[in-house]
C-alpha positions in Angstrom: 209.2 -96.6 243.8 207.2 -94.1 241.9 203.1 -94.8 242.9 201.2 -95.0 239.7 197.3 -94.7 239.7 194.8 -95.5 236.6 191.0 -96.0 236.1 188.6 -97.4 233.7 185.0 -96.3 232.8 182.4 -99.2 233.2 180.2 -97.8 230.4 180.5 -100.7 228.1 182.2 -103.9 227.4 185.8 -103.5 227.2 187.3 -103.7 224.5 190.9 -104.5 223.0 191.5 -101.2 222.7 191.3 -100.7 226.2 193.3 -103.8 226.9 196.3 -102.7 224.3 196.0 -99.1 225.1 196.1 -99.2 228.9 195.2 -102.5 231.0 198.1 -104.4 229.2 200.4 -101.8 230.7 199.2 -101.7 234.3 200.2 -105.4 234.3 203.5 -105.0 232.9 204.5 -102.3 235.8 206.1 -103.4 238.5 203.8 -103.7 240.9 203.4 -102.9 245.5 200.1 -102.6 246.8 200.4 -99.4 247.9 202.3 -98.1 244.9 200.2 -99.4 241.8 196.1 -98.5 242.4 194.0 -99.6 239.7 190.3 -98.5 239.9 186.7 -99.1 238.4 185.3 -95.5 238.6 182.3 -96.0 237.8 181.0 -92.0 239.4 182.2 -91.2 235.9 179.6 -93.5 234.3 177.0 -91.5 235.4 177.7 -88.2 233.2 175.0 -89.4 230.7 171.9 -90.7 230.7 172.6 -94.5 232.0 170.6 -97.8 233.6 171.3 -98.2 237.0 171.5 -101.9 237.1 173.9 -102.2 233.8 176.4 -99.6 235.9 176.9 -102.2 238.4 177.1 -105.0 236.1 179.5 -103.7 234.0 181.3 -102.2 236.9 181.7 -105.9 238.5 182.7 -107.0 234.9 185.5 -104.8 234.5 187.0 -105.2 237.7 186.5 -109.3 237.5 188.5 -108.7 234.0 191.1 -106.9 235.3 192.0 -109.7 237.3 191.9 -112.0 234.8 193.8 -109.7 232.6 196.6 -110.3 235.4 195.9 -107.4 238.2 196.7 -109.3 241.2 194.9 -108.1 244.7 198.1 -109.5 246.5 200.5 -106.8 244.3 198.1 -104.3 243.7 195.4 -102.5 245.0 192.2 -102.6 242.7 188.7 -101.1 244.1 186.1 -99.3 242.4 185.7 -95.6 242.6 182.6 -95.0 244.6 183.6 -97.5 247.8 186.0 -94.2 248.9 184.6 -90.8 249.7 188.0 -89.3 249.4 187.5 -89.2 245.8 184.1 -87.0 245.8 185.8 -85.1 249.2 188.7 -83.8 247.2 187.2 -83.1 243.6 184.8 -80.1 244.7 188.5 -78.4 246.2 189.5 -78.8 242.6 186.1 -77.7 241.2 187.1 -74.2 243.7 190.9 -74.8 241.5 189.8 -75.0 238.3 188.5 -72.5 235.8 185.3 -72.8 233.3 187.5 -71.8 230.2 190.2 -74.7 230.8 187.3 -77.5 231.4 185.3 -76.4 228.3 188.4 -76.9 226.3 188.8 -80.2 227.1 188.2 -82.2 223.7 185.8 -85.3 225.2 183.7 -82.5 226.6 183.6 -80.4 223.6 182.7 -83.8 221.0 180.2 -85.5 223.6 178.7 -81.6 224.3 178.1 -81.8 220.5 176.6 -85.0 220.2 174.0 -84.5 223.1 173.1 -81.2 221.4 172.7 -82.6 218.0 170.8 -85.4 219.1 168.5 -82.5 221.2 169.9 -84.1 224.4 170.7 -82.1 227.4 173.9 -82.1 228.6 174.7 -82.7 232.2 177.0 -80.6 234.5 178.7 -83.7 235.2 180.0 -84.2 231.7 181.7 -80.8 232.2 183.2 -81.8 235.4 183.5 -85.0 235.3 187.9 -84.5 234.0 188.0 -82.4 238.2 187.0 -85.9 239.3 189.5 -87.4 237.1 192.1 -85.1 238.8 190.9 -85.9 242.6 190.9 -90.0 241.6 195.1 -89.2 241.0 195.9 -86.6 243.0 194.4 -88.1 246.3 196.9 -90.8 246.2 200.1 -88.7 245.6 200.5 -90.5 242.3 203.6 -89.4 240.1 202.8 -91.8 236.7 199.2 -92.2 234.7 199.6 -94.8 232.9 196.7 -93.9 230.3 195.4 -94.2 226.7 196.5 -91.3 223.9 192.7 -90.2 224.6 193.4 -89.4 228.5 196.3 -87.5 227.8 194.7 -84.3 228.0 193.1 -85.0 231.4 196.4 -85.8 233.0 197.6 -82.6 232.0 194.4 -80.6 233.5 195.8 -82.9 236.3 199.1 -81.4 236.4 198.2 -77.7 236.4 195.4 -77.8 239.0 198.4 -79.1 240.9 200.7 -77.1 240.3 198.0 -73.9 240.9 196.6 -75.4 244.3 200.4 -75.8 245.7 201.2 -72.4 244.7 198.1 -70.9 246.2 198.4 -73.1 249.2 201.5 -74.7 250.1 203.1 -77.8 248.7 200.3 -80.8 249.1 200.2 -82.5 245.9 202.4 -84.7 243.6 202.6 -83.6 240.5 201.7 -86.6 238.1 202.7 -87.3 234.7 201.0 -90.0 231.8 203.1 -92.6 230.8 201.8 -94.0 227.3 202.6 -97.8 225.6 205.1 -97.5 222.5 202.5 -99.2 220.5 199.1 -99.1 220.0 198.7 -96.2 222.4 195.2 -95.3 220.9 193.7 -98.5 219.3 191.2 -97.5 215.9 187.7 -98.9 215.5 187.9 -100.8 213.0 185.2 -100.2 210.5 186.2 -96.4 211.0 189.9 -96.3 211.1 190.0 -92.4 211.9 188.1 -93.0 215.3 189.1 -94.7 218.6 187.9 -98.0 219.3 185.3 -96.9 222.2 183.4 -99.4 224.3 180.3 -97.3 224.3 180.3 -96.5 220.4 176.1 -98.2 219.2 177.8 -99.9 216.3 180.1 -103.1 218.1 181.1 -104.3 214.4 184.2 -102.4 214.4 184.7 -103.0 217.9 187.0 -106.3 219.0 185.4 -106.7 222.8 187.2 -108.5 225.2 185.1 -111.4 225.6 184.2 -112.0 222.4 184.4 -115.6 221.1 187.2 -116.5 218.8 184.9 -116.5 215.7 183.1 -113.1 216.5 187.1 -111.9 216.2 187.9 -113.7 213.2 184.9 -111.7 211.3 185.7 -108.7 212.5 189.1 -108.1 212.1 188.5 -110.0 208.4 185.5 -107.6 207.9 188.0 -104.5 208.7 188.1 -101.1 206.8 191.6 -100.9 204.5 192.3 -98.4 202.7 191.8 -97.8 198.4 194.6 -97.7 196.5 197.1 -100.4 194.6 196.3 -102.9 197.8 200.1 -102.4 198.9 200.9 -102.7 202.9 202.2 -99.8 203.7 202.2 -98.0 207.3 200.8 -95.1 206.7 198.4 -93.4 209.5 197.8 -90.7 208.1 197.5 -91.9 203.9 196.4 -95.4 205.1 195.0 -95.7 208.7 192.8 -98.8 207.9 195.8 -100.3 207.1 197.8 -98.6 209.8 195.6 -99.5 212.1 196.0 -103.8 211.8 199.6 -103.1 211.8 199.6 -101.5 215.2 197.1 -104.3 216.8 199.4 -106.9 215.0 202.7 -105.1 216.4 201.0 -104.6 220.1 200.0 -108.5 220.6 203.6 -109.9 219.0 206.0 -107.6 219.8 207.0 -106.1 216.5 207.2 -102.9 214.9 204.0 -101.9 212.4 206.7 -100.5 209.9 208.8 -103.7 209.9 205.5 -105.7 209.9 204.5 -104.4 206.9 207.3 -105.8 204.8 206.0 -108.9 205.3 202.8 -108.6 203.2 202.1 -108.4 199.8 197.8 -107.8 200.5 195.2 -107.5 203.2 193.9 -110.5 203.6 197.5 -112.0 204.3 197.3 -109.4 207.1 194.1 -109.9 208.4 194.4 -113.5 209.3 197.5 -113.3 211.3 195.9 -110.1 213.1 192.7 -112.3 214.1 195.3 -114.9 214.7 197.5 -113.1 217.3 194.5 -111.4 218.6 192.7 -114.5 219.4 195.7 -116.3 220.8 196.3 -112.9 223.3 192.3 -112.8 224.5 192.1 -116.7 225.1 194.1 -116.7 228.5 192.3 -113.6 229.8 189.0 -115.3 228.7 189.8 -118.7 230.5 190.8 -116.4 233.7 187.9 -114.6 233.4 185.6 -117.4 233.5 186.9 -118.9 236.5 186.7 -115.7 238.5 183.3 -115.1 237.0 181.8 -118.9 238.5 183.4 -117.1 242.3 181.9 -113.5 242.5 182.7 -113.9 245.9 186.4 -113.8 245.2 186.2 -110.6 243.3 184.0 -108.8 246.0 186.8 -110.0 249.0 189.2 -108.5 246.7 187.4 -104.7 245.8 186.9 -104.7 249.4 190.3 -104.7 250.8 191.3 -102.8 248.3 188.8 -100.1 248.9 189.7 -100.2 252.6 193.8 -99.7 251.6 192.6 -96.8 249.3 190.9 -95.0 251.7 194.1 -95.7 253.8 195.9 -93.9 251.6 194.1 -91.2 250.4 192.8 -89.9 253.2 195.8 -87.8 254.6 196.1 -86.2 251.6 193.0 -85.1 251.4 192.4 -83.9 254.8 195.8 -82.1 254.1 194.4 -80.3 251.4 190.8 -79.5 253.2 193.4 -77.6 255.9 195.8 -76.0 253.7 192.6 -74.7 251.2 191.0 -73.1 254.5 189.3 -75.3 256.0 188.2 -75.8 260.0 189.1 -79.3 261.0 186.2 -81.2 262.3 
């Protein structure tokens, strides 16, 4: 069985974009506890300016929700990034990999560099970084699939080549990974701007459907969304229409259909729009339900990150005192 690994950023609420685009999927692979490691990294959360104390709560959130979005301690292993040292052990023998040029290409870098600057911000060495660390959380668990969002894509193929280039300097220690992406709704928009993701840590939540918003917060959202001018026809169109495009992919990811074929069935938008806050309410209510129960037993959630952590280091820590050797390294 092919060990998958994936991670999720606790720097705001989640959102259904991160449930469609990636969660959703970790639950659907088959699942062994060593061969499907699901983590909270949360040493990524710190590559701009943050509150300590809303890193940890969001951190607990999102691994209590991805419980309750059906990640199971017993077939998994879910733990949060920071609770194994292998992680921060293995990324600066990537940092000694990897090359300035190929990190300051990376696109989040270059838009969030941008913003910071704009905004007269600094921008921390971290944010530049920060995809190395991204390549240690995979490769230190000999991962062969990513399942990630369209936006990660990029990240899993710095993966790949400082991979590839440590095993060719050194001697074959790494798996090379590849991302596996969901048919539908790989990249889920925001929906008051249909041309952007749907990002947990955007200022304005209005376009943003979170995962633990209440039924009616939904309804207005998704009934508030952006369309698209024109003669009001449903048409999938992403690039034309991607307001439009957009609720056809959500409605296609939470029932199973195909945006294209979906579109038939609607002569206007607001047609569309109730049975997209329909479906979309009617996929969140379980996870919610779940999510309250496990959020009345922190306890529960703690037991779990723990033995997980302890199986991750189990794991990882071969590989990377494999790769401290084969780099040059005395043994201690």
């Amino acid at each position: 069985m092919t060990r998958i690994f994936s991670g999720i950023k606790p720097t705001g609420h989640m959102t259904l974009g991160n449930y469609l685009g990636a969660v959703r999927q970790w639950v659907a692979a088959e699942q062994e506890p060593d061969d499907a490691l699901f983590c909270v990294v949360d040493l990524h959360a710190l590559t701009v300016e943050h509150e300590p104390a809303r890193v940890r709560r969001l951190s607990r959130q999102a691994a209590t929700l991805l419980m309750a979005a059906g990640l199971e301690p017993q077939r998994c292993t879910l733990f949060v990034q920071s609770h194994v040292d292998e992680h921060t052990r293995l990324a600066y023998l990537l940092e000694c990999t990897a090359t300035d040029g190929e990190l300051r290409r990376m696109i989040q870098y270059k838009e969030k560099a941008a913003k910071a600057q704009a905004s007269g911000e600094g921008v921390r060495l971290s944010l530049l970084t920060y995809p190395v660390l991204m390549a240690a959380d995979i490769l230190a668990y000999g991962a062969g699939e990513v399942p990630v969002g369209e936006d990660q894509r990029q990240h899993v193929e710095l993966t790949r080549d400082l991979a590839v280039r440590f095993n060719q300097r050194y001697g074959h220690t790494f798996t090379i990974p590849k991302a596996t992406l969901p048919s539908v709704a790989a990249r889920v928009m925001d929906l008051q701007d249909p041309t952007s993701k749907m990002g947990k840590s955007h200022a304005n939540g209005s376009g943003i459907v979170y995962l633990l918003d209440e039924p009616g917060v939904v309804r207005k959202k998704v009934m508030r969304a952006v369309t698209d001018s024109g003669d009001g026809a449903v048409v999938y169109d992403r690039e034309a229409r991607p307001g439009v495009a957009n609720l056809l992919d959500i409605l296609a990811a939470c029932t199973g259909g195909d945006p294209a074929a979906l579109a038939d069935g609607y002569d206007g938008y607001g047609a569309l729009k109730r049975d997209v806050a329909d479906a979309v309410v009617e996929l969140l209510r379980p996870l919610q339900e779940r999510h309250a129960e496990l959020a009345a037993d922190p306890a529960q959630v703690d037991k779990a990150l723990r033995e997980g952590a302890g199986r991750a280091r189990e794991l990882a820590r071969p590989v990377v005192d494999r790769a401290y050797e084969a780099i040059g390294l005395l043994a201690p």
